[in-house]
N, C-alpha and C positions, 0 to 999 in steps of 0.2 A: 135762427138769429132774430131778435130783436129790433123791429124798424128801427132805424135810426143809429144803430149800433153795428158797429162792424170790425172784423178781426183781421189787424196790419201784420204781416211778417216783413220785420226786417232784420239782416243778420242772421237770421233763422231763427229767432226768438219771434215767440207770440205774444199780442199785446194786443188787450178786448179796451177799445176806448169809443166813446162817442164818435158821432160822421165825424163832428168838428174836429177830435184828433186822425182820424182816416182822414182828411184833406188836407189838414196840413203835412201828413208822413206823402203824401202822393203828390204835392207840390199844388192841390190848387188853391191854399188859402196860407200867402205868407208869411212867416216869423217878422217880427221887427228888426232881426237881421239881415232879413232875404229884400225888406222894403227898403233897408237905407242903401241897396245894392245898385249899382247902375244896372242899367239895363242888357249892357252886355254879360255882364258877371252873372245875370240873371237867368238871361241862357245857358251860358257856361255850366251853373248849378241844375238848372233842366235836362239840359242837355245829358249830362251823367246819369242821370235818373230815368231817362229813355232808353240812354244805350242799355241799359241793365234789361231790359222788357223786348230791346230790337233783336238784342242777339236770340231770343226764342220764338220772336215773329217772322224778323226775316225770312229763313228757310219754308215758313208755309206760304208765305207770298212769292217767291222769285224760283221759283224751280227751272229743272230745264230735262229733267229726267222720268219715266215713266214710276219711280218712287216718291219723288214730290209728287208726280201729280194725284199719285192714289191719296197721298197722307193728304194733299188740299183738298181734295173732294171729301175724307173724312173731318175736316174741319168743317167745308160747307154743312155736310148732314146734321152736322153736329147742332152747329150754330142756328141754322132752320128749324130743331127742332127743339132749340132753347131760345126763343124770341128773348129771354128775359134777360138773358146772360150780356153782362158786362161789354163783354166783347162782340154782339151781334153785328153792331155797323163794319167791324170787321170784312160784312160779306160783300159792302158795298167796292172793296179794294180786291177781294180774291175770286168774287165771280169771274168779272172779267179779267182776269188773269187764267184761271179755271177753262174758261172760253176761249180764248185764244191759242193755250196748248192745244184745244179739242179740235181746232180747225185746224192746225198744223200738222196735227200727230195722228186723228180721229178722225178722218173724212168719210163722210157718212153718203153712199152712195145715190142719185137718181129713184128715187122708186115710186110706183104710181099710186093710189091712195088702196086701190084692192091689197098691193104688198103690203104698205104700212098697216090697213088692217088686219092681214094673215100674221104680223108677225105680234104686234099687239095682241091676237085671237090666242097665239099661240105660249105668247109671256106669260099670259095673266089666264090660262087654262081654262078659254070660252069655246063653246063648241055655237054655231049656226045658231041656233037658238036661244042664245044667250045676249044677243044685241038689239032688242028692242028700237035702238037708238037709231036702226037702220030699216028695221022693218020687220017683216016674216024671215021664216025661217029661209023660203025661197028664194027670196029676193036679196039676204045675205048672202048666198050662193050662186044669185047673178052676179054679185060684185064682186064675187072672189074669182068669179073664174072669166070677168072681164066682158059680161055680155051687157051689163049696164054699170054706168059711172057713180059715184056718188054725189048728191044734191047738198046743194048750200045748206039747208036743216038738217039733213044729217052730218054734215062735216061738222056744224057748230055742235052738234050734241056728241059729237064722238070725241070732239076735241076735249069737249067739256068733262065728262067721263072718265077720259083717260088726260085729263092734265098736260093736253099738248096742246102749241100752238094750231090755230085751223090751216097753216097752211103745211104742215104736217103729211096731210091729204092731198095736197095739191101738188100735181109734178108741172114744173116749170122748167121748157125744155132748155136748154144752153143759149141759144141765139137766140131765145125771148130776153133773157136776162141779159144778156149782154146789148139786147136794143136793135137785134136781128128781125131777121123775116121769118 
């Protein structure tokens, strides 16, 4: 496609016109009809124009079932991986929605940073050897099997790596969080 040019369906016919006819068929640049319209009437005219786009949004925003949630999270992927696409701020509304089923439905257990590493190790098909980010091969072997902890530069580089949060790593036990002893 052509800067500047873009392809409206509406009706289910297609029609190749300049941005300027794309904004006015999408309502953001109005007819001299649309302008001598009150303001209410203006939404009214919006308003339909929305509904038409809601009824195929809706369902990926509001779910409440383990099959919205799969189809949002393919919409997230989706969208993450087309920065460009029309609809990216989209994710700004379905993360956390996305989020919020996953604490309700998805509770992700307690685990110390040695599990989080084994299980990580074991995602992504790293053997001992294969984590630099933590040290020798040995001392990747001390932390899995809990004879040494993992240190603030390694948690940062592991986090970093593997695209988690640092506190990932970090087990935070119940009565700390809650403000306990």
């Amino acid at each position: 496609m052509e800067e500047g040019r873009e392809t409206t369906r509406e009706a289910g016919e297609t029609r190749e016109g300049t941005h300027e006819d794309a904004s006015r068929a999408t309502g953001q640049e109005g007819s001299k009809e649309e302008e001598a319209m009150t303001p209410a009437a203006k939404i009214a005219t919006e308003a339909t124009r929305v509904e038409r786009g809601w009824r195929d949004i809706r369902p990926i925003l509001f779910f409440d079932d383990e099959r919205g949630y799969e189809h949002a999270l393919a919409w997230v992927e989706f969208l993450m991986n087309n920065k460009s696409h029309p609809l990216y701020d989209l994710l700004d509304l379905l993360v956390p929605r996305v989020e919020e089923y996953e604490r309700k439905h998805h509770r992700i257990p307690d685990a110390s940073g040695a599990e989080v590493l084994r299980f990580l190790m074991e995602l992504h098909s790293l053997a001992q050897g294969d984590l630099p980010e933590v040290g020798t091969q040995s001392v990747v072997s001390e932390v899995l099997s809990g004879k040494r902890r993992l240190n603030v530069g390694q948690i940062e580089r592991l986090s970093a790596r593997f695209r988690v949060s640092p506190a990932t790593f970090m087990r935070i036990s119940k009565s700390r969080r809650s403000g306990g002893k």
